[in-house]
C-alpha positions in Angstrom: 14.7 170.2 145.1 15.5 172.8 147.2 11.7 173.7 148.0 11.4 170.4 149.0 13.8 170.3 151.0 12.7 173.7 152.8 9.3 171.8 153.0 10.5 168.8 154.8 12.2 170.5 157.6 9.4 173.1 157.9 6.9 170.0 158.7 9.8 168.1 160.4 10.2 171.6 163.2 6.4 172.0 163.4 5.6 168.5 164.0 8.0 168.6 166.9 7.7 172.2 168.7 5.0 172.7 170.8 3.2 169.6 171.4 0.6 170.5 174.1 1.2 167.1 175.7 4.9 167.8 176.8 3.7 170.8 178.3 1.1 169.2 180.7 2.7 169.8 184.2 3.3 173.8 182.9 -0.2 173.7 181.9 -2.1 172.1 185.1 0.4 174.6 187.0 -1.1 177.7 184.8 -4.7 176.5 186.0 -4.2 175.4 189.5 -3.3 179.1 190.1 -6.3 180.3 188.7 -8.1 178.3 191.0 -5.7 178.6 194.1 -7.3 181.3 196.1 -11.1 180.3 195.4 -9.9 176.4 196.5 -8.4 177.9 199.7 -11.5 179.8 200.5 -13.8 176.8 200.3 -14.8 174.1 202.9 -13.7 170.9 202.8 -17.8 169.7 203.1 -17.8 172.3 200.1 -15.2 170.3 198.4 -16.7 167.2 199.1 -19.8 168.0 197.4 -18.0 169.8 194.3 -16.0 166.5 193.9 -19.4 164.3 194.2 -21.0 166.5 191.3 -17.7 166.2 189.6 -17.5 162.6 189.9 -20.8 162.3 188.5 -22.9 161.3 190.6 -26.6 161.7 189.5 -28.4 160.3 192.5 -30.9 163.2 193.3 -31.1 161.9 196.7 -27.6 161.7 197.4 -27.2 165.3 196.0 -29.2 166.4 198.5 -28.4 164.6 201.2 -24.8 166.0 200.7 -25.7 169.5 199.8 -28.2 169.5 203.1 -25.1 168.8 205.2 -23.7 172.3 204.2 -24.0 175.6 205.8 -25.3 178.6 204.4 -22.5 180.0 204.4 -21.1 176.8 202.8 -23.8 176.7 199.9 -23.0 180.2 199.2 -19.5 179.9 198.7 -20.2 176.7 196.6 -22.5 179.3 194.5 -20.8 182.0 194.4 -17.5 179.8 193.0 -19.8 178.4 190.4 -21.1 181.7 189.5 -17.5 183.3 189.1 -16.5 181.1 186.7 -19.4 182.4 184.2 -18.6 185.7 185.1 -16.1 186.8 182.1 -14.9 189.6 184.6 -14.1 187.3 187.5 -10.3 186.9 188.4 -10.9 182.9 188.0 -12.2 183.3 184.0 -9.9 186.1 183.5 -7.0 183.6 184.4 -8.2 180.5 182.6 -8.9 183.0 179.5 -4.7 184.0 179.5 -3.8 180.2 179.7 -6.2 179.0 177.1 -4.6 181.5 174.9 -1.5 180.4 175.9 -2.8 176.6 175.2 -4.3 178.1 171.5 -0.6 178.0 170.1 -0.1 174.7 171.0 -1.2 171.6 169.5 -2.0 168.4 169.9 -2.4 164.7 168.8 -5.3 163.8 170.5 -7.5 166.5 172.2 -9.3 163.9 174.7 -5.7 162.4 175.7 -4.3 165.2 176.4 -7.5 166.7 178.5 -7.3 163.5 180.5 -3.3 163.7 180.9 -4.4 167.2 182.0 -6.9 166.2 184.6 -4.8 163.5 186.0 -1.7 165.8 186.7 -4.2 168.4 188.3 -5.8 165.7 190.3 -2.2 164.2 191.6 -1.5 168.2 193.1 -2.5 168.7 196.7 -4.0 172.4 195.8 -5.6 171.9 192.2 -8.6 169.3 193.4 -11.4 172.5 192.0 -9.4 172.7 188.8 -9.8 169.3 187.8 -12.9 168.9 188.9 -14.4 172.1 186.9 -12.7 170.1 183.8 -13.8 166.8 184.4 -17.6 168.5 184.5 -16.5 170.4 181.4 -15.3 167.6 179.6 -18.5 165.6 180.4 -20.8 168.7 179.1 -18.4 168.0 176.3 -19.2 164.3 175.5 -22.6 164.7 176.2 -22.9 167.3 173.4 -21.0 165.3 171.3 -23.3 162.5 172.0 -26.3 164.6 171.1 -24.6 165.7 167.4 -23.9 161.6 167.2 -27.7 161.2 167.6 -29.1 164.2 165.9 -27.1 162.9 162.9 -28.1 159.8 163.1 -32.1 160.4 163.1 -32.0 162.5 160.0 
């Protein structure tokens, strides 16, 4: 009886501590940060055209149009934030690395809630616009791979 008891509260204090999805604003805080000094250092046209991608638009004329409007300068600081984030020695993926270890000990109910809680609060901060957006283009790389297993599966 005892053990059981044991049990119960063990699963009873697990179930409640560290739920991922009451620690959203500390989170989106965590990653905004990351991005703070490459989202200062950018354009607004910059911005503009990382939030269209984001967004997911797939017009290739529209891309174009938009990306023709920047500078070179512009374009290379839209390349050269792209390119830091798969760098694994950049300050940006060196930062998102410490908070998704952070995030490891946490868990959650529903992984695709809580990404969306998370891209929500980072979209509703003033500074954290890049943030979001990098995760809203990683969670639709996600779905779209998803959606590929789906259909792999389902041909065999």
């Amino acid at each position: 009886m005892k053990n059981v008891i044991v049990f119960f509260a063990t699963v009873l204090i697990f179930s409640c501590a560290n739920m991922a999805e009451d620690k959203v604003p500390e989170i989106a805080d965590d990653y905004c940060k990351c991005f703070s000094a490459k989202e200062k250092a950018l354009s607004k046209k910059t911005k503009k055209f990382v939030a269209l991608i984001a967004e997911g638009e797939r017009d290739e004329q529209v891309i174009a149009d938009e990306r023709a409007k920047l500078s070179e300068e512009e374009l290379a600081d839209f390349t050269e934030f792209f390119t830091s984030l798969q760098d694994k020695n950049s300050k940006v993926t060196k930062c998102i690395a410490k908070v998704d270890k952070k995030l490891e000990k946490l868990r959650t109910k529903d992984k695709d809630k809580f990404l969306d809680k998370l891209v929500d609060e980072m979209e509703s901060r003033q500074n954290c616009k890049m943030a979001a957006y990098v995760f809203k283009m990683g969670q639709e790389e996600l779905k779209k791979k998803a959606d590929n297993n789906d259909t792999e599966e389902e041909e065999e």
